[in-house]
C-alpha positions in Angstrom: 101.8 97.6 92.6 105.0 98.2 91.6 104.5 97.5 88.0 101.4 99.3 87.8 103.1 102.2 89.2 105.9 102.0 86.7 103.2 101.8 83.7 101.3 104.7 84.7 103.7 106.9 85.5 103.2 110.8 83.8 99.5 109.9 84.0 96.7 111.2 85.7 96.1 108.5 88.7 94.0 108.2 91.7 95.5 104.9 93.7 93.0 103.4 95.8 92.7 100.6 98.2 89.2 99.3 98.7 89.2 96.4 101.2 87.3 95.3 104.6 88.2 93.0 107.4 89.3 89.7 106.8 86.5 88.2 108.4 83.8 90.2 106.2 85.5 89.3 102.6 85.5 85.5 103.6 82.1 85.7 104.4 81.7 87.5 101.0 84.1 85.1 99.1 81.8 81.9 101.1 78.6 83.3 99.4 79.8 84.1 95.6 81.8 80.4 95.3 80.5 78.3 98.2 82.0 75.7 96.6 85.3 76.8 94.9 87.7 79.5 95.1 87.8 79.5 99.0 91.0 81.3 100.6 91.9 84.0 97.5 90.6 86.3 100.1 92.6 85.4 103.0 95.3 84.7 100.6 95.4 88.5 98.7 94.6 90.3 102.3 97.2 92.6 103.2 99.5 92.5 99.8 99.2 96.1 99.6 100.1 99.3 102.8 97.1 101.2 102.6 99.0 104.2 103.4 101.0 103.7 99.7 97.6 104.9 98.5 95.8 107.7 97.6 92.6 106.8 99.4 91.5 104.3 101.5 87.8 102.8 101.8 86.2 100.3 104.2 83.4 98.8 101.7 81.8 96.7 105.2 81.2 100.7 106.3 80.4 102.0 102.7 77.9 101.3 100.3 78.8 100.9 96.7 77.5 104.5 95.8 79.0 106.1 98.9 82.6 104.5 97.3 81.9 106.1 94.3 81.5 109.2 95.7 84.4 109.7 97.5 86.4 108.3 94.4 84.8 111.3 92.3 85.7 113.7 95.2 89.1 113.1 95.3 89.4 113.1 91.5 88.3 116.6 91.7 90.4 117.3 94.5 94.1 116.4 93.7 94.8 113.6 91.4 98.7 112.9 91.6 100.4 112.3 88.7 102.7 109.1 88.4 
């Protein structure tokens, strides 16, 4: 994050984390690559503080449209720049 921060700073920039419990993006990870690729979730969980974010979403509580839609409302809310 701290890279990406540096490159996009001065520009428009919603930052936001999109996660779910642990237990949910294994189950996820099992049924995309039942046979390969096992533990990138476990191993990536919790790399980023949510709270270093502009918004935080749950997708086991949201549906992929319901994300979007709070993306797009906090674009036209208050984007931070940098």
């Amino acid at each position: 994050m701290p890279a990406w921060r540096t490159a996009l700073a001065g520009h428009r920039v919603l930052w936001a984390h999109v996660s779910a419990p642990l237990a949910v993006l294994e189950s996820r990870e099992a049924e995309r690559f039942p046979e390969k690729f096992r533990g990138l979730s476990r191993g990536h969980y919790g790399i980023c503080d949510p709270e270093d974010f502009d918004l935080v979403l749950d997708s086991s509580e949201l549906e992929p449209q319901e994300r979007a839609e709070r993306v797009a409302a906090a674009l036209t809310a208050s984007p931070r720049t940098g």
